[in-house]
Every structure is written in C-alpha cells, then in structure tokens.
Backbone as JSON, one array per atom type, in Angstrom:
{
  "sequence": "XXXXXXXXXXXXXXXXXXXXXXXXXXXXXXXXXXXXXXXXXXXXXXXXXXXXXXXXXXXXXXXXXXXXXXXXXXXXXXXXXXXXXXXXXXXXXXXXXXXXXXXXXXXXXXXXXXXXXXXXXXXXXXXXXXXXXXXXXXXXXXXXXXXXXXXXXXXXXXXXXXXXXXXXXXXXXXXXXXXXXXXXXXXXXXXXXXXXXXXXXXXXXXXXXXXXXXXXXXXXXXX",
  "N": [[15.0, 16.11, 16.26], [12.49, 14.8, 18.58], [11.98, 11.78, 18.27], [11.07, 9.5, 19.4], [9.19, 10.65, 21.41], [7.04, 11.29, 19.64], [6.83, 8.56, 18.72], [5.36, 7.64, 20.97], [3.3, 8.82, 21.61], [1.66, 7.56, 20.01], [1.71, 4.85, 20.62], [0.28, 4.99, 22.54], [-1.89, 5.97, 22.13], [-2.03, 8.8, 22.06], [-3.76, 10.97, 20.78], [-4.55, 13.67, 20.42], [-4.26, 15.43, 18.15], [-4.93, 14.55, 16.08], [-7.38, 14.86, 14.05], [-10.94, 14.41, 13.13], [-11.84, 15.29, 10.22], [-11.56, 15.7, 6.83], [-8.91, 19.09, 6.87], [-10.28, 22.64, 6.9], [-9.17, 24.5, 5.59], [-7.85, 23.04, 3.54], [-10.1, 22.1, 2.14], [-11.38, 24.28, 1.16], [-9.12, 25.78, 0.1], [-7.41, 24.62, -1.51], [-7.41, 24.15, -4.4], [-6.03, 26.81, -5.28], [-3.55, 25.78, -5.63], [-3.82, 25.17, -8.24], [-3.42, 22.16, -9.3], [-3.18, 19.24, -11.5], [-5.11, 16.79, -12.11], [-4.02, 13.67, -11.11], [-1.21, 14.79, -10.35], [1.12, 14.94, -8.0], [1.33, 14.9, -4.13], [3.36, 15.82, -1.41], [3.45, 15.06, 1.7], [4.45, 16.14, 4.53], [5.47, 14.67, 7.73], [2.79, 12.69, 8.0], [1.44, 10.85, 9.71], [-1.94, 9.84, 10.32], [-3.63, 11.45, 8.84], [-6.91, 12.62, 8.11], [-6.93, 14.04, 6.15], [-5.17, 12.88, 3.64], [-7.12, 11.11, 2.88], [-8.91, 12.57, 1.54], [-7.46, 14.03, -0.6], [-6.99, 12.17, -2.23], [-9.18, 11.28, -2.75], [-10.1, 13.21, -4.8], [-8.28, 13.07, -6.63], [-5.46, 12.84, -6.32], [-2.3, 11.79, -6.39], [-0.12, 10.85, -3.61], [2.62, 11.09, -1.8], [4.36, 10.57, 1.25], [5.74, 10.5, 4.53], [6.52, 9.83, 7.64], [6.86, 9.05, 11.46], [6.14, 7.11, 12.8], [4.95, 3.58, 12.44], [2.98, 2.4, 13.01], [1.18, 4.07, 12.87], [0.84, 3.98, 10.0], [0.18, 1.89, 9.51], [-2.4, 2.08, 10.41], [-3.59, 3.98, 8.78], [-3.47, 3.31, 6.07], [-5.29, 0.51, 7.04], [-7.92, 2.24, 7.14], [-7.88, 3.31, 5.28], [-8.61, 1.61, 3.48], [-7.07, 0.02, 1.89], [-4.58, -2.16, 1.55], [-1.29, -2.7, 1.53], [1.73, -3.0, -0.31], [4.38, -3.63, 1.73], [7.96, -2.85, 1.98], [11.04, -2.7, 2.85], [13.44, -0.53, 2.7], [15.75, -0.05, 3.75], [17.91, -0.38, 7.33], [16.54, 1.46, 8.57], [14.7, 2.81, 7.04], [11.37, 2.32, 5.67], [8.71, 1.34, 3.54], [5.58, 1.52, 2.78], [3.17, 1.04, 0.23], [0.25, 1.56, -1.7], [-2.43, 2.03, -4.94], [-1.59, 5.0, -6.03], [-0.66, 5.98, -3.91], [2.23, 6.5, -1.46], [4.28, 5.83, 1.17], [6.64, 6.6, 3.36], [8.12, 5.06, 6.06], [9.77, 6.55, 8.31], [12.64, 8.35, 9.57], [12.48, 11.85, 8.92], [14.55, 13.41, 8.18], [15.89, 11.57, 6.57], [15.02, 11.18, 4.52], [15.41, 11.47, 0.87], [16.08, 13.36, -1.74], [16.05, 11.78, -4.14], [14.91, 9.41, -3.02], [12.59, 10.43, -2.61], [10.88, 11.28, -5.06], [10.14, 13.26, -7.45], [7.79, 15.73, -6.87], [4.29, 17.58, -7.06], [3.3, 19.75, -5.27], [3.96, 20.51, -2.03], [2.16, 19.89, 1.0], [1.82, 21.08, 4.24], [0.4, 20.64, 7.08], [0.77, 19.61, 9.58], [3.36, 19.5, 10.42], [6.11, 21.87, 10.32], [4.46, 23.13, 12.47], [5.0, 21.17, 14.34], [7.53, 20.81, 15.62], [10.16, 21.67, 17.2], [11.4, 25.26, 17.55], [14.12, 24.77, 17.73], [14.83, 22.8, 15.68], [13.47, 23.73, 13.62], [14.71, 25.12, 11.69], [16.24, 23.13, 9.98], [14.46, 21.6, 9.28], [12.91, 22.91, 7.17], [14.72, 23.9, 5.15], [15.72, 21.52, 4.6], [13.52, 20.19, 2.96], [13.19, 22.18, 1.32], [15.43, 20.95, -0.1], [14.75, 18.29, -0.48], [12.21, 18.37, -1.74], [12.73, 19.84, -4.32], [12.23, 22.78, -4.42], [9.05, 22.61, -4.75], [6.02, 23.91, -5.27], [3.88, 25.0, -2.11], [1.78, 24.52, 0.12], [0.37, 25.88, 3.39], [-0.04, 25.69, 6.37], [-0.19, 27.06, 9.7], [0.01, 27.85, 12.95], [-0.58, 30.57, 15.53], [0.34, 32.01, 18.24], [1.19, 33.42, 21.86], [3.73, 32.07, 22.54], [5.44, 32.02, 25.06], [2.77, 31.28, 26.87], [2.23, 28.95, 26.55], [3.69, 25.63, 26.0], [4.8, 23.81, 23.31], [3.59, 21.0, 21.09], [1.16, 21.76, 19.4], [3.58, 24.17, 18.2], [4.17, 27.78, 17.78], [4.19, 29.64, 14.59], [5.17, 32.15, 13.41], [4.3, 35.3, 11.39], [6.29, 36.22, 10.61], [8.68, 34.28, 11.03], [7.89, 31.93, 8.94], [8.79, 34.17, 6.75], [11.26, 34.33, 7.6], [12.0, 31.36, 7.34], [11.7, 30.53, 4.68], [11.21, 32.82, 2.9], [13.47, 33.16, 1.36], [13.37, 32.06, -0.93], [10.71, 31.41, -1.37], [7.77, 33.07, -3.1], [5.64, 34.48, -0.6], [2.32, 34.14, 0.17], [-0.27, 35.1, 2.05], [-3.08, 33.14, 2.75], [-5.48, 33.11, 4.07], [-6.55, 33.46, 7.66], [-7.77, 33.41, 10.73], [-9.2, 33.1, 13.45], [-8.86, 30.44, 16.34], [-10.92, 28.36, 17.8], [-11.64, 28.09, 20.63], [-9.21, 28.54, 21.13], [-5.58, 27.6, 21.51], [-4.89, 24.54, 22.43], [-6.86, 24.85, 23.51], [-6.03, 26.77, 25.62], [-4.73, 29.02, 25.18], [-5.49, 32.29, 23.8], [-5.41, 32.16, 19.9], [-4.4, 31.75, 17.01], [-5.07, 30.58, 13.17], [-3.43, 30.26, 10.34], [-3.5, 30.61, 6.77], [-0.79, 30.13, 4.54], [0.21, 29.75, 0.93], [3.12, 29.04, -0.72], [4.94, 29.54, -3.4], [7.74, 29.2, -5.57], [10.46, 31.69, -5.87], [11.34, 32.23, -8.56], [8.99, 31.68, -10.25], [6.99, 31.64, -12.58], [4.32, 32.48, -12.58], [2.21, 34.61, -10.53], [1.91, 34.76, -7.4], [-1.57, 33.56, -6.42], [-3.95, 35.8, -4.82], [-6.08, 36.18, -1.64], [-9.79, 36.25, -3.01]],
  "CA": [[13.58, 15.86, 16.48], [12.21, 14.25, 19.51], [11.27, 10.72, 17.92], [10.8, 8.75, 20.87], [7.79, 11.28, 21.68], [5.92, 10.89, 19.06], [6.6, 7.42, 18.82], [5.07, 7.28, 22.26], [2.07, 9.09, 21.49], [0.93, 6.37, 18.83], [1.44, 3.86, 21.12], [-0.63, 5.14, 23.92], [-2.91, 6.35, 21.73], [-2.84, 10.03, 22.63], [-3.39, 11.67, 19.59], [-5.57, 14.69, 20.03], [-4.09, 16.23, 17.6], [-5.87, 13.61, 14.82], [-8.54, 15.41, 13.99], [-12.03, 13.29, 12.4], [-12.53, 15.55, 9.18], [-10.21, 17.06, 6.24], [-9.53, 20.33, 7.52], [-11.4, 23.19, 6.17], [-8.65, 25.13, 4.93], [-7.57, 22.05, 2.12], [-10.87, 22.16, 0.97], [-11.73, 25.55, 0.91], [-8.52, 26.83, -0.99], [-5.76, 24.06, -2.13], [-7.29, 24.52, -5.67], [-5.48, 27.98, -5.78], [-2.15, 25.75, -6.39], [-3.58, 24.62, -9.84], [-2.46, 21.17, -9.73], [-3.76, 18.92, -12.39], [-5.38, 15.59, -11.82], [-2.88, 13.04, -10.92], [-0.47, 15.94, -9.29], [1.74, 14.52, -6.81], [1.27, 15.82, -3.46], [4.07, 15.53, -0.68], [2.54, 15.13, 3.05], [5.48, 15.29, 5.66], [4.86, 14.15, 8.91], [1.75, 12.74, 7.83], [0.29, 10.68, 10.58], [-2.67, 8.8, 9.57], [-4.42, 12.34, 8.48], [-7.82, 11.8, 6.78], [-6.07, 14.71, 4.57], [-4.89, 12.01, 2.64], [-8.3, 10.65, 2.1], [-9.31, 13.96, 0.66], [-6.55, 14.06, -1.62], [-6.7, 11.01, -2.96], [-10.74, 11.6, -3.41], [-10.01, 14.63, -5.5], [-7.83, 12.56, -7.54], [-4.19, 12.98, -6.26], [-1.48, 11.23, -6.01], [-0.21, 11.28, -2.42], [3.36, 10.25, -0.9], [3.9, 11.02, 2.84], [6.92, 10.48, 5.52], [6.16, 9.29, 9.13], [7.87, 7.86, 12.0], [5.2, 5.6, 13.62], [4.88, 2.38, 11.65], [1.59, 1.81, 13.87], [0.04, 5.55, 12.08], [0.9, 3.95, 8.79], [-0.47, 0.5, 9.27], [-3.68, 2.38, 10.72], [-3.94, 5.26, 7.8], [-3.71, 1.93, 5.41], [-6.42, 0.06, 7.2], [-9.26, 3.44, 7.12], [-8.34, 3.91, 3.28], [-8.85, 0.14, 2.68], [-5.62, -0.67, 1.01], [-3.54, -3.56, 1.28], [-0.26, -2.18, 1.02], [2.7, -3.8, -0.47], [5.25, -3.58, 2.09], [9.44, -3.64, 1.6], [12.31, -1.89, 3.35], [15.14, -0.16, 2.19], [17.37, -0.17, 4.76], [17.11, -0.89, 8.3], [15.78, 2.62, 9.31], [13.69, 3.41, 5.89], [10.11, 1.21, 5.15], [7.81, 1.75, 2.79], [4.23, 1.82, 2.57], [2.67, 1.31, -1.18], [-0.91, 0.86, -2.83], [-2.55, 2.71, -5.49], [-1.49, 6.39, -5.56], [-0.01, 6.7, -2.27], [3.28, 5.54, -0.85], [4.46, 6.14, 2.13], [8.0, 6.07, 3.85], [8.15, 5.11, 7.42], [11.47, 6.91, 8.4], [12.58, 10.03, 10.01], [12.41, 12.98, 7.57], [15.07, 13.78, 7.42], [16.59, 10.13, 6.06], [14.63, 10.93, 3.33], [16.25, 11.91, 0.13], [14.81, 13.74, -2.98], [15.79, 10.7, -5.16], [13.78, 8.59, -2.69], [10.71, 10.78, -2.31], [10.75, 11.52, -6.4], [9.47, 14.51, -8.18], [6.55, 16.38, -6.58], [3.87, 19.0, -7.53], [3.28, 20.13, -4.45], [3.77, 20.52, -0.37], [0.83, 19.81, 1.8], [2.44, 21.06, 5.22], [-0.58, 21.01, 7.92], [1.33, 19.35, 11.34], [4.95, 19.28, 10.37], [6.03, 22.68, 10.66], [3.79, 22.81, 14.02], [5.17, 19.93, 15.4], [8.95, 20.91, 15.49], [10.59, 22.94, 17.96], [12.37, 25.62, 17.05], [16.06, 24.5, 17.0], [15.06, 21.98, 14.32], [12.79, 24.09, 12.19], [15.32, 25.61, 10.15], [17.03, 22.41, 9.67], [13.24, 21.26, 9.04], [12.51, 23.74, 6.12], [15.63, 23.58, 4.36], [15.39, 20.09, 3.89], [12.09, 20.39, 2.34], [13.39, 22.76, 0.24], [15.99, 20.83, -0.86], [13.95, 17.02, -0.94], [11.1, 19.0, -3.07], [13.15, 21.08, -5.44], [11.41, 23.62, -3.81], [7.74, 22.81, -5.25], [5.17, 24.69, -4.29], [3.68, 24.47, -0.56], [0.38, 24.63, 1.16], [1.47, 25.79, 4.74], [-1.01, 26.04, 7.66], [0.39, 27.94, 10.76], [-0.17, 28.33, 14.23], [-0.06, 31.91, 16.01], [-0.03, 32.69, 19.43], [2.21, 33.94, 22.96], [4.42, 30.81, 23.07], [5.51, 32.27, 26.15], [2.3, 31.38, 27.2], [2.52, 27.49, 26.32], [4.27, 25.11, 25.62], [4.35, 23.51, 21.74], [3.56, 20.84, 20.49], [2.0, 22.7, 18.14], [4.61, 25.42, 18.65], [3.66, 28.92, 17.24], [5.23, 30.3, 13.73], [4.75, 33.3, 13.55], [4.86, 35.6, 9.78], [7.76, 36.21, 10.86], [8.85, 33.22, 10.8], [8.12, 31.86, 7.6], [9.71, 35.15, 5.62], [12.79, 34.02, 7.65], [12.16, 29.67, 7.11], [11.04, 30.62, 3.18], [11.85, 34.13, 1.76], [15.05, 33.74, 0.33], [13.43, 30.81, -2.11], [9.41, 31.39, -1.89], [6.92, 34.53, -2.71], [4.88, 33.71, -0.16], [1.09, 34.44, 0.07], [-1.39, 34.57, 3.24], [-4.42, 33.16, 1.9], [-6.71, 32.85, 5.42], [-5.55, 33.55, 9.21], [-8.81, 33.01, 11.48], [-8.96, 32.64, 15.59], [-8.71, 29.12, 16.8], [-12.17, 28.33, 17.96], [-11.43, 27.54, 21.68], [-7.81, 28.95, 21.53], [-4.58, 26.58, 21.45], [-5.11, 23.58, 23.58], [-7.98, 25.17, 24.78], [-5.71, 27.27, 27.13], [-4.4, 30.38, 25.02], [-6.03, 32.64, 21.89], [-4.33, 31.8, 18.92], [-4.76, 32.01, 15.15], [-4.37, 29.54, 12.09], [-2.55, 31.32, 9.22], [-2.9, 29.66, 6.35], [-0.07, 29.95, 3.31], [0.54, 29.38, -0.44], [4.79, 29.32, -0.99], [5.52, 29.27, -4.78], [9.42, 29.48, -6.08], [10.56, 33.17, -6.85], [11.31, 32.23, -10.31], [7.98, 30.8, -10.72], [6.63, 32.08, -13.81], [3.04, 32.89, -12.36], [2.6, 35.54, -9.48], [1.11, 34.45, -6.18], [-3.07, 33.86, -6.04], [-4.37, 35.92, -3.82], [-7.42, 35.72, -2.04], [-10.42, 36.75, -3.61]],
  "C": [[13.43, 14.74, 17.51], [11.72, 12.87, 18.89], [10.54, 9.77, 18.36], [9.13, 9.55, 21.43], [6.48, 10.92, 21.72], [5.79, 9.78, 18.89], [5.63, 6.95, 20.03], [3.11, 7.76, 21.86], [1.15, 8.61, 20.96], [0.64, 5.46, 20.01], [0.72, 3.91, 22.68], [-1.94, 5.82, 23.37], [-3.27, 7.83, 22.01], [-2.47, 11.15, 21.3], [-4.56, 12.36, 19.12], [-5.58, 15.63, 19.21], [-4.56, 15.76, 15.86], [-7.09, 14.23, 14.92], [-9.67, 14.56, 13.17], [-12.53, 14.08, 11.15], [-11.05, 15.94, 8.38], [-10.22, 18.38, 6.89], [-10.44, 21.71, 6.55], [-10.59, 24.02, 5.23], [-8.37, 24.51, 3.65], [-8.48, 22.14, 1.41], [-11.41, 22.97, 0.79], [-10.47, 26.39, -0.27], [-7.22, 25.95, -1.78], [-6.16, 23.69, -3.82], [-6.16, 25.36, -6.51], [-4.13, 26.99, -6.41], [-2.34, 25.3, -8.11], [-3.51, 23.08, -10.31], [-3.61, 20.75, -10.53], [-3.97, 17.79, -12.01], [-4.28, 14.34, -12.11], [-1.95, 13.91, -10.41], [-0.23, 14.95, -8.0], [2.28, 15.41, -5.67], [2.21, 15.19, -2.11], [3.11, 15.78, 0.66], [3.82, 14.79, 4.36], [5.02, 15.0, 7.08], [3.45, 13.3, 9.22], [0.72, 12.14, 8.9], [-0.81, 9.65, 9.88], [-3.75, 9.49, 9.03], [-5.46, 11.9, 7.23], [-7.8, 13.5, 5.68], [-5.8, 14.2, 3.18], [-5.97, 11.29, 1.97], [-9.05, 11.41, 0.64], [-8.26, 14.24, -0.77], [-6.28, 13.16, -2.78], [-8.0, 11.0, -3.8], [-10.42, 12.4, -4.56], [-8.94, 14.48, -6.96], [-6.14, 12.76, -7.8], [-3.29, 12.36, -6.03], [-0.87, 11.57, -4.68], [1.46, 10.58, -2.12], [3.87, 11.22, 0.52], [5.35, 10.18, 3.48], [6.28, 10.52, 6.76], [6.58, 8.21, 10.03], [7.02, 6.67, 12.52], [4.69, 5.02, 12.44], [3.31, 2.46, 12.05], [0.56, 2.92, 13.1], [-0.34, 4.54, 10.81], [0.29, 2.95, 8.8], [-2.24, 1.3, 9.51], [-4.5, 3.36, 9.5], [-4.17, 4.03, 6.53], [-5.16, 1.45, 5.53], [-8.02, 0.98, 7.2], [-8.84, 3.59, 5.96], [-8.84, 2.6, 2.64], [-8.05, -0.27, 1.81], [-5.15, -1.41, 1.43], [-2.64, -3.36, 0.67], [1.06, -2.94, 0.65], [3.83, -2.76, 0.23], [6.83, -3.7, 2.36], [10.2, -2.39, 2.63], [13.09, -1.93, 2.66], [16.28, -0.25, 2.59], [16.74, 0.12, 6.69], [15.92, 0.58, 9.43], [14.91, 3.52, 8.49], [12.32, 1.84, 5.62], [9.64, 1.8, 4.35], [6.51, 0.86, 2.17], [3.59, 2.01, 1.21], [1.29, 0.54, -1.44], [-1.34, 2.12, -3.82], [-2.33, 4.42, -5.71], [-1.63, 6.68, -4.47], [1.0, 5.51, -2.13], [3.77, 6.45, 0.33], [5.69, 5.62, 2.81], [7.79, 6.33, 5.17], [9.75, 5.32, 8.22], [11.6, 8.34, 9.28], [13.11, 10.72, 9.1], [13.73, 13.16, 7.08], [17.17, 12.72, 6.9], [15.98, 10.15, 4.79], [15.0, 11.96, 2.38], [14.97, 12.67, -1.21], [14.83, 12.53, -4.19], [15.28, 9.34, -4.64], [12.59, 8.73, -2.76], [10.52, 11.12, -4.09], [9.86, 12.7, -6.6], [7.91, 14.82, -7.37], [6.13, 17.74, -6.65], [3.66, 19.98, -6.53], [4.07, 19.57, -2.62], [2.53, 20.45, 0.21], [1.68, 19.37, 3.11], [1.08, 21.85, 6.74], [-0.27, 21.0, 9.38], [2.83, 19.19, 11.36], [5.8, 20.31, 10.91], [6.17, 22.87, 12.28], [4.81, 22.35, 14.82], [6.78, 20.17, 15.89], [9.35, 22.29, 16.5], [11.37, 24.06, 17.38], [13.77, 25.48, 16.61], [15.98, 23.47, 15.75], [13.95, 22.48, 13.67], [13.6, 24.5, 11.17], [15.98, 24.39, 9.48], [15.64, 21.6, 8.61], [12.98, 21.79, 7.22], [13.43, 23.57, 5.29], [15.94, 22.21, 3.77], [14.14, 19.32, 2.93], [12.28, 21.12, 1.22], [14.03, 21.8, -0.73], [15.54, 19.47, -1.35], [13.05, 17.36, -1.97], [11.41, 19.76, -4.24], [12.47, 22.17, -5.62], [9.85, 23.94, -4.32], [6.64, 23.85, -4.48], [4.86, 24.46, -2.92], [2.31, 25.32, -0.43], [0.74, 24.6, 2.31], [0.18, 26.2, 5.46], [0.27, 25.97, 9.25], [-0.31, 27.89, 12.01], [-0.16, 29.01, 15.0], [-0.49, 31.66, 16.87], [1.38, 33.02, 20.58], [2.8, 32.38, 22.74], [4.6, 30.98, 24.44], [4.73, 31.64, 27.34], [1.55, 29.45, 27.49], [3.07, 27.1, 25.64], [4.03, 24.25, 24.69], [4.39, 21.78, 22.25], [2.11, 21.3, 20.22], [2.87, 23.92, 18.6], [3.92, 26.55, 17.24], [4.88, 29.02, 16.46], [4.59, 31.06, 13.14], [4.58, 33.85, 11.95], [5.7, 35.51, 9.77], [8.89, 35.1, 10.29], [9.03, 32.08, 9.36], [8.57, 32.83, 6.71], [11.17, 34.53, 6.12], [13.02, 32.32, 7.12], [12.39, 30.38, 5.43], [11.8, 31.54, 2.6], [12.34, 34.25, 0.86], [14.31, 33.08, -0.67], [11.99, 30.77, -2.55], [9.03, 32.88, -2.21], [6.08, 33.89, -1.78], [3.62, 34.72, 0.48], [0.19, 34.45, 1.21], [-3.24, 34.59, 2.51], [-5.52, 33.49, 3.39], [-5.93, 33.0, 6.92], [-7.46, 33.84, 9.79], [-8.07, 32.49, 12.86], [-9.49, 31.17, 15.72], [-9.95, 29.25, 17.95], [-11.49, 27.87, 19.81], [-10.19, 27.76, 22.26], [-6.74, 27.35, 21.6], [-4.55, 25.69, 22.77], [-5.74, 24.14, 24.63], [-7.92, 26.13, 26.15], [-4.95, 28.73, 26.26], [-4.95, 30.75, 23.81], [-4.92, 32.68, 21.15], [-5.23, 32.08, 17.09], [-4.25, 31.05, 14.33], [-4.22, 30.25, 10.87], [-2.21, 29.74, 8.44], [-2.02, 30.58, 4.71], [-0.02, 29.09, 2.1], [2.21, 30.28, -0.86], [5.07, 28.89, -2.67], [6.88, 30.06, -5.4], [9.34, 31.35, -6.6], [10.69, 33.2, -8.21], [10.38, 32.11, -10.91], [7.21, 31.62, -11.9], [5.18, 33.07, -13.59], [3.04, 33.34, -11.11], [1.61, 34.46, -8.67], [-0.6, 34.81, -6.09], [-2.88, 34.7, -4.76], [-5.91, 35.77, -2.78], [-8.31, 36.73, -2.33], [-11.64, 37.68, -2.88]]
}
C-alpha cells in the first residue's frame, strides 16, 4: 500500500474523497446486519469519516485503523472527544474516548488480538482505495483480523480502463473471488454514481452484506 500517498493527501489537504454527510447507503440499510446496541463496529481505513459520527449516534461502538495521525486528531476534534492517547510500539498509536478507539498504523500491523472481537465490518473507502495487487492481501487480512464477522461492503463499478483508481473499480466479480470461499454474499443496492466517477466516467455503487457461510441465518435480502 502506497502510504506516503495518502499520507500526503492529509497534509495538503486534498481530500475530496471526505464527503460532508453519512452516506446514504449506512443509513438506509446497515440495520439489515441486526447488530444490537453497543455492537462493535470495525471501520478500516477510516479517515476522519462522519460515518463514525453516525455510528456512534445510533449507539455503536466504533474502532477504526488509519494511517494519517493528522485524520485522527481531526475526526477527534469534530466528535468533541478528548482522546487519551498512548503508543504501542513505534509504528502502532492509539486513539481512545468513549466508544471509539482508534489505531493509527498501517492495516496491516494490526492484529486480531489488537483490534479485539468485532460484530461487524463497515468497509465504505478501504476496499476502493487499494490497488489491485494489494487487495487480496487486503481482504484476507480482514478476514483473518475479524474472525470473519460480518461486513457492510460498498463498491465501486466502472471501465477502469477508462481511469485511473483511487477509488479503483471492484467489480461482482471481484468480491465472489476476494470473499466467496468464506462469505454468502448479498447485493443489497447498486445505483449510478450521480455525476459518474470523478466526474469523468459512468460508474455504479454496489452496495454488499458478507455474512460467514456457516452463519446460522441466511442472507437479508432486499425487500
């Protein structure tokens, strides 16, 4: 993963990809996973997404992974927390106030007996954000940090061919090959990208619900 990038993009501030609302898909369908008040919800890549606001509103526990320190100090200061800050080691931090913590690290430094038990995935720019040669390395580590909890997956479709990612297009395709072997996995919503992908090609947002094949209860669909 390009770290240096995105590090860069914080610190120049170019981060059109921060959007100013929850998005519509979280609060239109991330009921379907069930969770129960207090439900701990994983957020990788998180950014300083006012996702997390929404989540926390709604009464969730929240922990989150992100390399820019500068997101995390800023996602802090717009929730109004006053976070107790410590490091683990010289390339892990962490980010803590009331139901939410937050590790400032690259993902995949983070362990499942660091990030602890969670009810869900909430995967909106992570995914996205990853080129192909490190998505599979991406997904599988997710699998294996989450003990493959459920997942809330929002997607990106269009010609890649046609531009160049960040967000990068994943296709269905795509997730049966990231997922399959380990999720059923569900298309709740897929809708055209109002303006097309960076405004310069038509595209589609596909959104997913990934719950374990063993999982006791079949896949919502939508209604």
């Amino acid at each position: 993963m390009n770290t240096e990038f995105w590090l860069a993009k914080w610190r120049h501030n170019e981060i059109g990809f921060h959007t100013p609302c929850p998005h519509r898909a979280l609060m239109q369908y991330f009921s379907i996973l069930g969770l129960a008040p207090g439900g701990r919800v994983f957020v990788p890549l998180c950014g300083k997404t006012l996702d997390i606001h929404w989540l926390m509103e709604k009464g969730y526990k929240v922990v989150g992974v992100e390399l820019s320190h500068l997101a995390v100090e800023q996602l802090f200061s717009e929730l109004g927390i006053e976070p107790v800050v410590f490091s683990l080691s010289p390339e892990i931090m962490v980010f803590e106030g009331p139901c939410i913590k937050i590790f400032v690290a690259d993902i995949f430094l983070l362990t499942h007996s660091l990030l602890g038990p969670v009810d869900a995935v909430y995967d909106r720019a992570a995914l996205v954000a990853l080129p192909e040669d490190v998505r599979i390395q991406y997904t599988q580590h997710i699998i294996e940090i989450s003990r493959s909890s459920q997942q809330f997956l929002i997607c990106v479709e269009y010609d890649q061919s046609r531009l160049s990612g960040p967000p990068y297009a994943v296709m269905a395709y795509d997730v049966e090959r990231y997922y399959g072997q380990v999720y059923n996995i569900a298309s709740i919503d897929r809708q055209i990208v109002t303006g097309g992908i960076k405004g310069k090609v038509p595209g589609f947002e596909h959104i997913w619900i990934l719950r374990r094949l063993n999982a006791t209860h079949a896949c919502d669909q939508k209604s």
